[in-house]
N, C-alpha and C positions, 0 to 999 in steps of 0.2 A: 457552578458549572452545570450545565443539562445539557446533555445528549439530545442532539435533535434526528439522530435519525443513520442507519449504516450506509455509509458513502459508498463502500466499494470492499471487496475481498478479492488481496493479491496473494496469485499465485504463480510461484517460480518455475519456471522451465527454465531449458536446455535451448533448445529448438521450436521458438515460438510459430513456425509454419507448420512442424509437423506437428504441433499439438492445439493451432488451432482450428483445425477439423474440427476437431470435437463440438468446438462451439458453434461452428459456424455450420458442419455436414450435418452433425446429429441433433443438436439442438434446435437448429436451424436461425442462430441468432446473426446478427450483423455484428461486424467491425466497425466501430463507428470513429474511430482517430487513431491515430499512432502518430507519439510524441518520443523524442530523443531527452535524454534526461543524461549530458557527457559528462558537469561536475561528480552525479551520481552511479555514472558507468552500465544506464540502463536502457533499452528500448522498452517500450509501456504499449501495450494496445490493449484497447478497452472494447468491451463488448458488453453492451447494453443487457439489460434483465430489469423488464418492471422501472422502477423507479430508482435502480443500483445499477451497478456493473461489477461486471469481474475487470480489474486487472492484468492483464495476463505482463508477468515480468521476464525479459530478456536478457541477459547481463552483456554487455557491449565488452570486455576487457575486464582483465583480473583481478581488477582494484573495484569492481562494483561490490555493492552494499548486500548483494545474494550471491558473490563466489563462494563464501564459507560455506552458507545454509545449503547451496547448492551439494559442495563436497562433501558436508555431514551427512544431509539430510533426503538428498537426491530433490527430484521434482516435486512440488504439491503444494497445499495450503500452505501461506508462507504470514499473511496477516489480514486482520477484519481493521477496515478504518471506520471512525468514528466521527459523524459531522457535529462539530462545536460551536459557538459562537465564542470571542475572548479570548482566542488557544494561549493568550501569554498567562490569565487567568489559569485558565485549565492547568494548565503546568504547575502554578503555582499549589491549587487544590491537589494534583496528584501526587506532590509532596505532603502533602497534611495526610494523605490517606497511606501512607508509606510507597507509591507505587514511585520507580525510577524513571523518569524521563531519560532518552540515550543523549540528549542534547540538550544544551540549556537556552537555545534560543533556536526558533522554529526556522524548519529550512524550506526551500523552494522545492515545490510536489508538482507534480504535474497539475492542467486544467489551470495554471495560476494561484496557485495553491500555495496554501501554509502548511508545514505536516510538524509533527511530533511524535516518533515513536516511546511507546514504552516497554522499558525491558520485562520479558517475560517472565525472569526468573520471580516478579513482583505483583504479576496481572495472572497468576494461576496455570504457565506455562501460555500463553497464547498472547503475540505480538499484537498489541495494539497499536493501532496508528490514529492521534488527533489531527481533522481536518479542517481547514477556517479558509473561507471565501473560498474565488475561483470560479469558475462557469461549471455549473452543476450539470 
C-alpha cells in the first residue's frame, strides 16, 4: 500500500453557515460542492486549498457518524483522509500493521468515493480516513 497523497481534512461543526465564514470571509477560499451524504447523516462542503480541501462536516440527524465526536468533543479537526490506490488492499495491510479498520468493507464517501476509516485508538489518537477513486 503507498499513500499517494492527503485528500482532504474533515472537520466537524455545528453550524456549517456560520462557520463557513472563516473559509470563505477570511481565507478568502471558495465553496466548490455541497453533497448530502442521508445513509451517513451528513451534509459535506468542500472548500478547496492547493491541491486538498477541507471538508467541512454538517451532521443532518442524530444518527450521523459525528453526533458522538460532536457531543464529546465539540467542533474541530475531526480526521485527515488519505488517497490510496487498492483501499480493499489497504485494509488488508492496516491489519498486518495492527491498525483497526472501523469497517470491514469500504463505504460510499463523498466525490464517488470509497472511504475507510481507521480507529484512532490504533493510528496514535488521530482518525484516519482511506480514500480510493472518485473525482478528485
Amino acid at each position: 500500500m503507498k499513500a499517494l497523497k492527503i485528500d482532504h481534512v474533515g472537520i466537524a461543526v455545528r453550524n456549517a453557515q456560520e462557520r463557513l465564514r472563516l473559509y470563505r470571509d477570511f481565507f478568502g477560499l471558495e465553496i466548490s460542492k455541497v453533497e448530502e451524504l442521508p445513509e451517513r447523516g451528513l451534509r459535506v462542503y468542500f472548500v478547496e486549498i492547493g491541491d486538498t480541501r477541507f471538508e467541512i462536516l454538517e451532521e443532518t440527524s442524530e444518527n450521523s457518524e459525528i453526533h458522538s465526536f460532536l457531543e464529546k468533543r465539540g467542533e474541530g479537526f475531526h480526521h485527515i483522509a488519505i488517497r490510496v490506490e487498492g483501499i480493499e488492499q489497504a485494509v488488508e495491510e492496516a491489519k498486518k500493521h495492527g491498525l483497526k479498520p472501523l469497517s470491514e468493507m469500504p463505504q460510499k464517501g463523498a466525490h464517488g468515493t470509497k472511504v475507510v476509516f481507521l480507529h484512532p485508538k490504533t493510528a496514535g489518537g488521530i482518525l484516519f480516513e482511506l480514500v480510493e477513486g472518485g473525482d478528485e
